[in-house]
C-alpha positions in Angstrom: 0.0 0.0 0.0 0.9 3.8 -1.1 -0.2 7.0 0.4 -2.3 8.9 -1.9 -2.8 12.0 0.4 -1.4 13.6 3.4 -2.4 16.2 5.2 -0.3 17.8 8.1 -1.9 19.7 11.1 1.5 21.3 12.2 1.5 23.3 8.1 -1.3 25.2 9.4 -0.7 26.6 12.2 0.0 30.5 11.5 2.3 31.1 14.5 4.9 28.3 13.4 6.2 25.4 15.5 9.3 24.1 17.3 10.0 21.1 15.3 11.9 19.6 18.0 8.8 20.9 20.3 5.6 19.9 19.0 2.7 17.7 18.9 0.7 17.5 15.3 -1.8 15.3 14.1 -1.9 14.1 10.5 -4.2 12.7 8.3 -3.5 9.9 5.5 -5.7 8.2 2.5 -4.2 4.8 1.4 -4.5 3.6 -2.6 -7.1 1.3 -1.1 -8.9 4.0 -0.2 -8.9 3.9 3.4 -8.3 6.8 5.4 -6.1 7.4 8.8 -5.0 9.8 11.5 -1.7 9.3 13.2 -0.6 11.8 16.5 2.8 12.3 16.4 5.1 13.9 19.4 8.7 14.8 19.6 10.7 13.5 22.5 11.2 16.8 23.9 7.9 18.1 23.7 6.9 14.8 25.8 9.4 15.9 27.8 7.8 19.7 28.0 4.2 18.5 28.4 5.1 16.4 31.9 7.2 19.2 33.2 4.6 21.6 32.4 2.3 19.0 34.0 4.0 19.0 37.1 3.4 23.1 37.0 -0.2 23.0 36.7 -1.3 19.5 38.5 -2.8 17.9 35.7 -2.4 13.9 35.6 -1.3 13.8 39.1 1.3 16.6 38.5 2.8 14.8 35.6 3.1 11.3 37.0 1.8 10.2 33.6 1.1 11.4 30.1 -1.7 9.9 28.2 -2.6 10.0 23.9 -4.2 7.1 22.2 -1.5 5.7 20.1 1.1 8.0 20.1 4.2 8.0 17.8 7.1 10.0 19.2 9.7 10.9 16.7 13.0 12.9 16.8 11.7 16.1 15.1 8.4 17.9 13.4 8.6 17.2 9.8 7.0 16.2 6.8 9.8 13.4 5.3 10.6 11.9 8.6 6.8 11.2 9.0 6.3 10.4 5.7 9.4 8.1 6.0 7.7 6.9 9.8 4.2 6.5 7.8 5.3 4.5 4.9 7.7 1.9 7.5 5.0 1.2 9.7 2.3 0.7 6.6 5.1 -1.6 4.8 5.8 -3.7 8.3 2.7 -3.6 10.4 -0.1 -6.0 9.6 -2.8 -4.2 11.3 -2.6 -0.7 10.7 -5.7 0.2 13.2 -2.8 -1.0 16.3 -1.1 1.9 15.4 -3.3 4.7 13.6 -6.8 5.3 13.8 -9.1 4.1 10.8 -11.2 7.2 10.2 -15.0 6.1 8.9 -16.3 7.1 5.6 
């Protein structure tokens, strides 16, 4: 299977983005015709969201961090996760354990 389209979250945000500080989501259409969403995170803003955690209280003051099915990544941009998308569509047999299968 191929991605046909690709749409980043991160490309429209007018203000910019760290991309070694930043959470994005991004949406994906398969040559089957499928469609997915994938949440990606960089290490350090993981890193930023439980320190910033610990600041306001929320999840017990940072003890944990919860996203349904997260992929962390080194940095924010378009041919790592394009090169991250296309190595977990060629080696994972069910797609819907990592991304999330978005209805017609």
């Amino acid at each position: 299977m191929e991605i046909k389209n690709i749409w980043f979250e991160f490309e429209t945000w007018a203000d910019g983005y760290n991309e070694y500080d930043a959470n994005s989501d991004v949406y994906f259409e398969l040559d089957d015709g499928t469609k997915w969403s994938a949440t990606f995170f960089t290490y350090k803003n993981l890193f930023n969201l439980s320190k910033k955690n610990q600041l306001t209280g929320e999840c017990l003051a940072g003890q944990y961090f919860y996203a349904d099915k997260p992929i962390f990544i080194s940095k924010m941009s378009k041919q790592l996760i394009i090169s991250v998308l296309n190595d977990i569509i060629q080696t994972e047999t069910d797609l819907s354990c990592v991304f999330t299968k978005i209805s017609d």
